[in-house]
C-alpha positions as CSV (number, residue, x, y, z in Angstrom):
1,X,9.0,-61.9,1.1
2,X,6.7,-59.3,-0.3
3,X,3.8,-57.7,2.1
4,X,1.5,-59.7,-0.5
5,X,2.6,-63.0,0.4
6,X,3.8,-62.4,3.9
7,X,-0.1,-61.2,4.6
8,X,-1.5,-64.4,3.2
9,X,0.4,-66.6,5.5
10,X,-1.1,-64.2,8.5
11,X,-4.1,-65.4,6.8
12,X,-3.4,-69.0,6.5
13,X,-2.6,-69.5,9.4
14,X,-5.4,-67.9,11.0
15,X,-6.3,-70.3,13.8
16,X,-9.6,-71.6,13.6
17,X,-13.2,-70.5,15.2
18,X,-13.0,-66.9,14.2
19,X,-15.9,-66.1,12.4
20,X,-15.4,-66.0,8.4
21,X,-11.7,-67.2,9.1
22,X,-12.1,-70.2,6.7
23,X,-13.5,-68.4,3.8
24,X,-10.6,-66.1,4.9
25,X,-8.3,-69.4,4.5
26,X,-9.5,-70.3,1.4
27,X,-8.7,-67.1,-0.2
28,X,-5.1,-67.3,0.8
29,X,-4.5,-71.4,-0.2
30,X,-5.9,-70.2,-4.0
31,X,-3.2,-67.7,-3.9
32,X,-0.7,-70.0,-3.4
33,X,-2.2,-73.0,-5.0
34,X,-2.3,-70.5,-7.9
35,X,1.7,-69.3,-7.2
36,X,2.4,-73.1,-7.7
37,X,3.0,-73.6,-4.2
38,X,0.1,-76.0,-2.7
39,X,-1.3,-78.5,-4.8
40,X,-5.2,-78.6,-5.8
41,X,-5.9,-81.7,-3.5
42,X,-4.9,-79.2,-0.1
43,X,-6.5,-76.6,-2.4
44,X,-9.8,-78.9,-2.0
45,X,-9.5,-79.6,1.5
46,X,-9.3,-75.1,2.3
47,X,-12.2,-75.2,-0.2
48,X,-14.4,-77.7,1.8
49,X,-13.6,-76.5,5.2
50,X,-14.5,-72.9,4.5
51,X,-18.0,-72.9,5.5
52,X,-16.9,-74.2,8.7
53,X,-14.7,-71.4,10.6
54,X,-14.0,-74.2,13.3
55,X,-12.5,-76.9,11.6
56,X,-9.1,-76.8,11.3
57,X,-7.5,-77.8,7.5
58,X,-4.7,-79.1,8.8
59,X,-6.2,-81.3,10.9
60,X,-7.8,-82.5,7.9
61,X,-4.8,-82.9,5.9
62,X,-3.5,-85.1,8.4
63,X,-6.5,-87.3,8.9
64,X,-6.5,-88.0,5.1
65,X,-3.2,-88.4,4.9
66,X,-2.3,-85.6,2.1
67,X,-0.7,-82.5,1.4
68,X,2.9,-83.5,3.7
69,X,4.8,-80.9,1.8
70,X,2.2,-78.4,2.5
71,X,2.6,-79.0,6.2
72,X,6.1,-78.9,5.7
73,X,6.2,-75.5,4.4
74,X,3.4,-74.3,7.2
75,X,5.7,-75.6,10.2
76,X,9.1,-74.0,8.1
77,X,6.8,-70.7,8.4
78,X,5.4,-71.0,12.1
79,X,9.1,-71.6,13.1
80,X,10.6,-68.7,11.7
């Protein structure tokens, strides 16, 4: 993994409540939904939830029932 993408998911992953952390989010899921790897609806869900440095996207994901593979991919990370 290069140190592009490696700092990205340190961003992503980010836990929520620090302050700017899901504009910081954001940034990092248009990289990869721009690498091909999360698809625009997730994309969407980082985009909404960036004003609000508490929420947690994932949380949202789950609630509405979208993005599985992206969840997938963030739990392969986490586990590594």
């Amino acid at each position: 993994m290069d140190e592009e993408t490696r700092r990205n998911w340190e961003i992503i992953t980010m836990p929520p409540g620090t302050e700017w952390s899901g504009r910081a989010r954001y940034a990092a899921a248009m990289y990869f939904c721009q690498r091909g790897e999360m698809a625009s609806d997730v994309l969407e869900v980082y985009r909404i939830c960036s004003r609000l440095d508490a929420e947690d996207p994932v949380s949202v994901l789950k609630r509405w029932q979208i993005g599985a593979e992206w969840i997938a991919r963030l739990k392969a990370y986490r586990s590594e």
